[in-house]
Residue, then its C-alpha position, 0 to 999 in steps of 0.5 A: x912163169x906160166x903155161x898154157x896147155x892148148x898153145x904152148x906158145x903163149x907165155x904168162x911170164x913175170x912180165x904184170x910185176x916187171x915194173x913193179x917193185x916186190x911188195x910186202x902185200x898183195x891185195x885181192x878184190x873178189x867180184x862177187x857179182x851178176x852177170x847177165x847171161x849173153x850180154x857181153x857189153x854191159x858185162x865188160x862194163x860193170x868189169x870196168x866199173x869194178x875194176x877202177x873202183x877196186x883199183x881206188x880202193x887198193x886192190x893189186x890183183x881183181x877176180x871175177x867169177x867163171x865165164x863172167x864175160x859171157x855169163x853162167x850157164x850160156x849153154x848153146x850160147x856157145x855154139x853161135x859162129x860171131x861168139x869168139x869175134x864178140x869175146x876178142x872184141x869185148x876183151x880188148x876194151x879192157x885194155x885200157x885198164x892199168x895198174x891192176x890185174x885182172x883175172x877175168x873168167x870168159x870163153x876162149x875159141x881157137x883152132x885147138x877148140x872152145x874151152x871154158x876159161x880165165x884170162x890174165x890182163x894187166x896194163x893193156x895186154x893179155x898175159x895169158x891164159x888157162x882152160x878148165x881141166x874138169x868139166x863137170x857134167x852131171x845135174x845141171x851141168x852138161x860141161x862137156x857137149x860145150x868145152x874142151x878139157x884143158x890139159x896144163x896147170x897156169x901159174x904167174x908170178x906178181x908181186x912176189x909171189x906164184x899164183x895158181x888158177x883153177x876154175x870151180x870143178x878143178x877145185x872138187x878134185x885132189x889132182x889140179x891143185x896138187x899139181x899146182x902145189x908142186x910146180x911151185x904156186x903159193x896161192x890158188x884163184x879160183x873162178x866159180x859159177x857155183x848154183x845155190x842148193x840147200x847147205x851148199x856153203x857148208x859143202x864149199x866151205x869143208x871142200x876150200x878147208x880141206x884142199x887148203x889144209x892138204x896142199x898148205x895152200x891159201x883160196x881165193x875162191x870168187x863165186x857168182x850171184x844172181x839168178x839164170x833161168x831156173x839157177x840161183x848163185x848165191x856168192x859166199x866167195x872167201x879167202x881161205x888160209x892155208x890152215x883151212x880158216x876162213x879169213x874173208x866171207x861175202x854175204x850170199x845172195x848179194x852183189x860185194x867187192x870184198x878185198x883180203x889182203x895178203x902178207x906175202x912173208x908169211x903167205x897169210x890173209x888179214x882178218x875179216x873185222x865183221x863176217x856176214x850173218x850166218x844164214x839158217x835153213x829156212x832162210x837161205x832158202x827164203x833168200x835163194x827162192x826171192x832172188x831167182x823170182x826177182x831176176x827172171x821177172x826183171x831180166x826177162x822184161x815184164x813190168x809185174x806179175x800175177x798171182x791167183x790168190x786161193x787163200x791156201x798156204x802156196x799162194x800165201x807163200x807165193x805172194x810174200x816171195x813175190x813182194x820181197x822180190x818185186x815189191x807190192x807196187x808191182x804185185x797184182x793178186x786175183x782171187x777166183x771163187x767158186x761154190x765150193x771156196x769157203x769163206x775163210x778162205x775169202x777173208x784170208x786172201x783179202x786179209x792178206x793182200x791187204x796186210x802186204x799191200x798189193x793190188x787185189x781183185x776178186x773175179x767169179x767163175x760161176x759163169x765161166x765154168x757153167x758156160x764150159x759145163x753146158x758146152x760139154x754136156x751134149x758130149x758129156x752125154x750124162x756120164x757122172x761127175x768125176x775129177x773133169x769138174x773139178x779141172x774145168x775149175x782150174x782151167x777156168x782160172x787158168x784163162x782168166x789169169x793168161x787173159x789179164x797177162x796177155x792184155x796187161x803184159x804181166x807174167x802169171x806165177x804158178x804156186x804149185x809145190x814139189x809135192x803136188x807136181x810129184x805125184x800129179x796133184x795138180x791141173x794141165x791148163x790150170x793150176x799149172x798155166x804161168x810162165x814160173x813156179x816159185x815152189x816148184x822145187x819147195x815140197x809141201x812141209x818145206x812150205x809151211x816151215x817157210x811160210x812160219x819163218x817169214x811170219x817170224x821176221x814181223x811183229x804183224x804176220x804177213x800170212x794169217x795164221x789160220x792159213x797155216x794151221x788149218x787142213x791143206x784144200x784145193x777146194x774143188x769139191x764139197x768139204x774136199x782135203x788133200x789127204x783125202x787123195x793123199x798121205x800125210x804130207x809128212x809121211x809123202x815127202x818123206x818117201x819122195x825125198x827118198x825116191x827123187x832126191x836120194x835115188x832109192x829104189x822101191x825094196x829100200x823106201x820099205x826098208x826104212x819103214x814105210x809101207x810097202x802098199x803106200x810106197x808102191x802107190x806114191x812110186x806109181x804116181x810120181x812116174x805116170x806124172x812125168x808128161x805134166x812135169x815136161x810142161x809145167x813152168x821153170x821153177x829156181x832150184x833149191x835141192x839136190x834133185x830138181x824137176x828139170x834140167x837135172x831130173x830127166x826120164x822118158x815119157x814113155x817106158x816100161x820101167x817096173x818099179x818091182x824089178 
């Protein structure tokens, strides 16, 4: 049986096992993979190529992430007037695809609204359909300015036995799956675009093990992969037993077909005979960061990237990231010295492109910036030097890395860290000029426990070491340290994790034993800092609480942090 909320007359029936004969097991293949935001035809094709290959492999029943057809997040995608014209079409070429089920996630357009949905196919017909019930909107999703809420459970019978759909949020919450569990499903397909954030998969995995456990329920639960924009997907998609165990796991971060088999006497999956690595801290994260650069770079046409190399640990980090995501060949790092870069500074950037083999250049900007200093000093008017020097500097190599993009066609990479953008520690027009920030999200201790766990993964280190254990300088001034403008990076990111990430206000980063001074003057900068935010480079998200999409505060106001 089956129901569909906006058009009760649109049945999914038993008719995908009408000539079937009841078999002891159904096997499911989970899609875990990419699909590019907006390119509907190569999506159905890679469906099809997925399809016919599960179908060869055994597979009765295919699952595809959410909103797969059109990609995730399509955000005002969905709101182009040819969007429903493309999707009939799109579907309709998979109706040539027999012997399989195909659970295909897609956006649905009718007179009752646009809704955020799962289509059922099987030997050339649609089946039927659901509409997502819970539309998230918080962080970076924004559900509700797109989709209509669906209002009815769907459920199908095939094989033997009665299948529930839900769709990612329907799954956080008690009251969809309940009501599937009661109008008589034995199992639940879930389609997911759910982002990457630090221990995210912990959090699925005690979510599936208590809905599981809850409605006595076996998952399947299909997850996307890949990178879009500033998100990362990073797969885990399981099959879950009705005791909450996992049975099947997909590695993250990487295209699977993963198939689990269900008995359907004793409503149980097979085994999975070897689960992927489990991944630590740092590396998921290593892995979440290398996937979004290489998919925003690859996706988006450039041939390469460029990186200014300053021999410090951001772009030492930055350059590892690039060359585990694009490789070295398309890899070009410029170091730009000036008075004040030392020269272990100049060795390690030049021990370091070497060690990874990438193209490397050295470009000077005496010239450059004593041209911009003369130029400016009949208005400069002999005032004292002060932090505008210092931004010519940036700015200087600023131009020269947007020149080499604009006439090689490569894309310029950011290095600054979420600690920097915080508080304001970097340069408009400077260190802030490219098209992408690998650590926007990546605060400053997060980089050098980053940077050790790369080195770790080679008998040769691929950042010297040096680069890691001496004093953090953006070498703009004689014998200059960061924490000269600034606390120890240990003690900053500490107090910004708690005010950005956490939502704690100013009485309550005091009382968890910072100093009332420091936390006001930390405060004070990460809010006049917001207008260099707005224009600094998208950057993947690995955190609760990005700069971004999910962080959004008007530029102008009067916001007292004291109440």
């Amino acid at each position: 049986m089956s129901k569909d909320t906006d058009n009760p007359n649109s049945n999914t029936s038993n008719e995908a096992s009408k000539n079937n004969k009841p078999q002891d097991t159904v096997t499911f293949a989970l899609a875990q993979s990419h699909f590019l935001v907006g390119d509907i035809s190569t999506n159905v094709e890679k469906m099809r190529t997925l399809a016919l290959q599960a179908r060869e492999q055994g597979a009765d029943v295919i699952v595809f992430p959410e909103l797969a057809l059109l990609g995730y997040p399509p955000q005002d995608l969905l709101l182009r007037p040819s969007l429903s014209g493309r999707v009939k079409s799109a579907l309709s070429t998979l109706s040539d695809i027999d012997d399989i089920v195909m659970i295909v996630g897609y956006p649905h357009v009718d007179h009752h609204g646009t809704f955020n949905s799962a289509a059922i196919l099987h030997n050339g017909h649609q089946k039927g359909f659901y509409h997502k019930q819970i539309l998230p909107n918080y962080g970076v999703f924004d559900e509700r300015r797109y989709f209509d809420k669906g209002r009815n459970q769907v459920l199908f019978d095939y094989k033997g036995i009665t299948i529930g759909l839900l769709i990612c949020e329907d799954l956080w919450e008690k009251g969809p799956i309940s009501e599937l569990k009661k109008q008589g499903a034995d199992l639940i397909v879930s389609l997911n675009a759910s982002p990457f954030e630090i221990e995210k998969q912990d959090n699925r995995k005690t979510m599936l093990a208590k809905r599981s456990r809850e409605n006595k329920l076996p998952i399947v639960y299909v997850n996307a992969v890949g990178g879009q924009d500033d998100l990362v997907f990073d797969g885990g998609s399981m099959a879950v037993q009705a005791d909450g165990s996992i049975a099947h796991e997909a590695p993250r971060f990487m295209n699977q077909l993963l198939l689990a088999t269900l008995d359907v006497k004793t409503a149980k999956f097979n085994e999975q005979t070897k689960a992927p690595l489990t991944l630590s801290r740092e590396s998921e994260m290593y892995q979440a960061l290398v996937v979004g650069l290489r998919d925003y770079v690859n996706h988006s046409g450039f041939s390469g990237i460029i990186v200014g190399l300053s021999g410090g640990i951001d772009s030492a980090l930055t350059l590892c990231i690039a060359v585990d995501a694009l490789g070295a060949d398309k890899v070009y790092a410029v170091m730009m010295p000036y008075e004040y870069t030392s020269q272990i500074s100049l060795e390690d950037a030049q021990a370091q492109a070497r060690r990874l083999n990438v193209s490397y250049t050295v470009c000077p900007i005496f010239d450059a910036v004593e041209g911009i200093r003369h130029t400016l000093a009949p208005l400069f008017n002999k005032s004292p030097a002060d932090t505008t020097e210092e931004n010519i500097q940036a700015r200087a190599r600023g131009v020269i890395l947007m020149a080499l993009s604009n006439k090689f066609g490569h894309l310029v990479i950011t290095t600054g860290n979420k600690s920097e953008l915080a508080v304001g520690y970097s340069t408009l027009y400077g260190d802030m000029a490219g098209g992408f920030d690998v650590l926007k999200d990546v605060y400053k201790s997060q980089v050098y426990k980053l940077a050790s766990y790369r080195n770790r993964l080679e008998d040769t280190p691929v950042i010297p070491e040096r680069v890691i254990t001496r004093p953090p300088s953006a070498e703009l001034r004689p014998d200059q340290k960061d924490q000269d403008s600034l606390p120890d990076y240990d003690v900053l990111d500490s107090i910004l994790t708690s005010y950005i990430d956490e939502d704690m206000g100013y009485q309550e980063i005091i009382d968890k034993g910072f100093d009332a001074d420091m936390v006001a003057k930390v405060i004070k900068m990460v809010d006049n800092s917001e207008y260099k935010r707005l224009q600094s480079p998208i950057g993947t998200k690995i955190s609760h609480k990005a700069f971004g999409r999910e962080r959004r505060y008007p530029l102008v106001n009067k916001w007292s942090i004291k109440g």
